[in-house]
C-alpha positions as CSV (number, residue, x, y, z in Angstrom):
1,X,128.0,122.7,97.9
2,X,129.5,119.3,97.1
3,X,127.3,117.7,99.8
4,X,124.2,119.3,98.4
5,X,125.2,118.0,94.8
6,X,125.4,114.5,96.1
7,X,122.4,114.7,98.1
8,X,120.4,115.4,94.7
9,X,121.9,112.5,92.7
10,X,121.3,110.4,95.4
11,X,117.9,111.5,95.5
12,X,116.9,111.2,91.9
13,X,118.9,107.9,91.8
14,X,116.4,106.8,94.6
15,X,113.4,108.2,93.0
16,X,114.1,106.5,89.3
17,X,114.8,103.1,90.6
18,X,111.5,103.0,93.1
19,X,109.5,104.6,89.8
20,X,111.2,101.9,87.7
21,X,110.5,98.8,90.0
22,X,106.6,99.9,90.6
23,X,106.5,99.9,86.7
24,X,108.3,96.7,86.1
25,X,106.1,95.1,89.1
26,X,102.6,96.9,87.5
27,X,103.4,95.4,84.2
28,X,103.9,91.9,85.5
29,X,100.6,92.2,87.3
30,X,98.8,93.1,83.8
31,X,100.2,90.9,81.4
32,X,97.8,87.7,82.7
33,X,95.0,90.1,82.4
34,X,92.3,90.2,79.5
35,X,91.3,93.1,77.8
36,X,87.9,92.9,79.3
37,X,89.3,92.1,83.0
38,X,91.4,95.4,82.1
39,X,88.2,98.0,81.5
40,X,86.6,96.2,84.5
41,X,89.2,96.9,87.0
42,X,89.5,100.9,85.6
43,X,85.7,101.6,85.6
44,X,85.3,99.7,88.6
45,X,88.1,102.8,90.1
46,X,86.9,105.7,87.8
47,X,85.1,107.8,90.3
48,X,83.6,109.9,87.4
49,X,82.5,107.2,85.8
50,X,78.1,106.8,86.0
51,X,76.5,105.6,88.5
């Protein structure tokens, strides 16, 4: 049971600092952005969006 228990930790220790770098890295890549440049690039990838 120990190995299991260890297996899990390492697992969500693995899983928090990937979901923590692709934020840190996303927020970077945003900051140099416009608000303008921001709605372009999500309606350009809304698939609902009209067409």
């Amino acid at each position: 049971m120990n190995k299991v228990g260890l297996t899990l930790l390492t697992a969500v220790f693995g899983g928090a600092v990937a979901l923590g770098g692709y934020k840190l890295i996303e927020n970077k890549k945003l900051d140099g952005m416009s608000f303008e440049d921001k709605q372009k690039v999500y309606f350009a990838n809304n698939p609902t969006g009209t067409g």
